[in-house]
C-alpha positions in Angstrom: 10.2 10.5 -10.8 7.3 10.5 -8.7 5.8 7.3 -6.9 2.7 7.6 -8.7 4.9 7.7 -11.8 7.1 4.8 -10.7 4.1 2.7 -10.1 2.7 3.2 -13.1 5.7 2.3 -15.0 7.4 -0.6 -12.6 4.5 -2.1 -10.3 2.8 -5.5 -11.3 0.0 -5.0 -8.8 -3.2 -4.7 -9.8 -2.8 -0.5 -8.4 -0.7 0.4 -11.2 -3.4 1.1 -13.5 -3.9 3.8 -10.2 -0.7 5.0 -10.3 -0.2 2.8 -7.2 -3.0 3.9 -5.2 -4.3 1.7 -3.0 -7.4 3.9 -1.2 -8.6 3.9 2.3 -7.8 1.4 4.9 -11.3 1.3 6.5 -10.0 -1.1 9.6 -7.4 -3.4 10.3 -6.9 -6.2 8.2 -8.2 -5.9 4.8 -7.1 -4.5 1.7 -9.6 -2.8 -0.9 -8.3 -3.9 -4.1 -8.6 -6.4 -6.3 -7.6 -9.5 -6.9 -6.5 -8.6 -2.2 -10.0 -7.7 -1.5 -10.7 -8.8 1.6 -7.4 -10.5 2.1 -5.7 -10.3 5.5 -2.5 -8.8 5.1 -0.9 -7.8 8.5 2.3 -6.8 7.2 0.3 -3.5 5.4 -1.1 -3.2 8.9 1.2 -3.2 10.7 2.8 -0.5 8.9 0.2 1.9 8.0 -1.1 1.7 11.6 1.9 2.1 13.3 2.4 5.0 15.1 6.2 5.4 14.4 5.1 5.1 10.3 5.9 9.1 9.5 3.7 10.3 6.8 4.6 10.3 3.2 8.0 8.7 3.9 9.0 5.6 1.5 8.4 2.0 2.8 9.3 -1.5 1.8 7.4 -4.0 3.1 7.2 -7.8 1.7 3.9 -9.7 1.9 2.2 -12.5 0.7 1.5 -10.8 -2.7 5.1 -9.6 -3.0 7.5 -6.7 -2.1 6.1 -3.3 -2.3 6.9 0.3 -2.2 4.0 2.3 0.1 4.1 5.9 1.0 1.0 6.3 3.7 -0.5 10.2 2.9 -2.9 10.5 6.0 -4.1 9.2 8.7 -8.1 9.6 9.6 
């Protein structure tokens, strides 16, 4: 099973209807999805900006909103 497949199927976030797709981070701090838009989530930062986060390698990480399963594919 894929990710985008296992979101789909499992996630209750608002990104399942994207396959769990969450977009661009276009600066620290704020997420681009609804109902998070514009919501400070530091714990999503401080993953997907850290520079020992290896590319398209499974992550856990718990926030506010819940536990999640992220994968970060690139870096700009």
């Amino acid at each position: 099973m894929t990710f985008a497949e296992a979101a789909a199927k499992f996630s209750s976030c608002p990104s399942r209807g994207k396959r769990g797709e969450l977009g661009a981070f276009p600066g620290l701090g704020k997420i681009l999805f609804l109902p998070y838009e514009g919501q400070e989530v530091p714990e999503f930062d401080a993953l997907v900006f850290s520079p020992d986060t290896e590319l398209n390698k499974l992550y856990k990480v718990r926030t506010q909103f819940g536990t999640h399963l992220v994968t970060v594919a690139g870096r700009a």
